[in-house]
C-alpha positions in Angstrom: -12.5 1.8 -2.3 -9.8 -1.1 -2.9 -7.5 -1.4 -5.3 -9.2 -2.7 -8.8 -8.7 -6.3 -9.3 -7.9 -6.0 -12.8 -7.0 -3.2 -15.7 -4.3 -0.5 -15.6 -3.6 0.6 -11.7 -1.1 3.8 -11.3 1.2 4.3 -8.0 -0.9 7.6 -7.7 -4.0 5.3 -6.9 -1.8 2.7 -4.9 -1.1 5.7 -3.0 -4.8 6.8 -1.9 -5.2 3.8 -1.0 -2.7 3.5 1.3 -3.3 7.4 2.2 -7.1 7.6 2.6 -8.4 4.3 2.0 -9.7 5.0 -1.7 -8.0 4.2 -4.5 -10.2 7.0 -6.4 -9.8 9.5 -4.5 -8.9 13.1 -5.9 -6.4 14.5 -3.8 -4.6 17.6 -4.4 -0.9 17.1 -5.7 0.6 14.9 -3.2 4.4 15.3 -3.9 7.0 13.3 -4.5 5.6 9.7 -3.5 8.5 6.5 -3.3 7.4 3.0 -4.1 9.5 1.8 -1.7 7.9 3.6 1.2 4.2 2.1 0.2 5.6 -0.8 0.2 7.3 -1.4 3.6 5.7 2.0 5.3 7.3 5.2 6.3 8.6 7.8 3.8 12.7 6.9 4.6 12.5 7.0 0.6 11.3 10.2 0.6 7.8 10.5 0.3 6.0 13.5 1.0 3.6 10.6 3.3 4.7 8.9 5.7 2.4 5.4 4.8 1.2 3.0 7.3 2.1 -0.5 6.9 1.0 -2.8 4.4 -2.2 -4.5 5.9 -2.1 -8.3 6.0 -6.0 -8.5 6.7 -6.5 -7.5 3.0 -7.6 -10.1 1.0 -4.9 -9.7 -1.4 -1.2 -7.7 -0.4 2.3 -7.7 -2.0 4.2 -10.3 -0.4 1.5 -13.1 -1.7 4.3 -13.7 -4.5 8.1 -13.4 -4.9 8.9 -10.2 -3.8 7.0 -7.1 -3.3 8.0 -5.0 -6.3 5.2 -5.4 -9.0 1.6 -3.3 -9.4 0.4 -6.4 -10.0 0.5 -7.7 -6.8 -1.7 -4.6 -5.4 -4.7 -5.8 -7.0 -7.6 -6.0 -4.6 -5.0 -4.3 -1.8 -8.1 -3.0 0.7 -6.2 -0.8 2.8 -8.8 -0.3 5.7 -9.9 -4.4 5.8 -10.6 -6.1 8.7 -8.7 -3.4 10.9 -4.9 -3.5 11.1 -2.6 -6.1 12.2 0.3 -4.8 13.8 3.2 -7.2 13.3 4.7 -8.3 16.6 8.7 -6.7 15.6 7.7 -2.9 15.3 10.8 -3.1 12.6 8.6 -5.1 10.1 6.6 -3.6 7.7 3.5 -6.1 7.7 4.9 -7.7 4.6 4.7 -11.5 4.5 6.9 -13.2 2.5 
């Protein structure tokens, strides 16, 4: 389940998504979780995860806007869309700008 395309959206939810692919999902406590390293992928933030990239095959990603630094630009994220894209520079985190 994606990312709700409007209402309150927490960076526990942004997190499944990103994790398992549902935004709902229960997990157990997951630790110490770094918007930086949903973001761009990684945990070098130090996440407990180590995310995937960002998917650009979602219809909607951060990086649409200004910079990547808002909930608000998570709306609609669908982690597991279309498949993943793997960015041609293995040093970019699938975030357009």
């Amino acid at each position: 389940m994606a990312v709700p395309s409007e209402g309150p959206i927490s960076l526990r939810g942004i997190s499944n998504e990103k994790e398992s692919n549902d935004y709902d999902l229960l997990l157990k406590e997951q630790g110490v979780v770094s918007f930086s390293d949903i973001i761009f992928g990684g945990n070098e933030a130090g996440s407990q995860v180590s995310y995937e990239r960002t998917n650009v095959n979602s219809p909607e990603y951060p990086g649409h806007g200004p910079k990547p630094d808002r909930f608000s630009q998570w709306y609609n994220y669908d982690h597991d869309a279309g498949g993943k894209e793997e960015p041609k520079d293995p040093k970019d985190p699938g975030i357009r700008k």
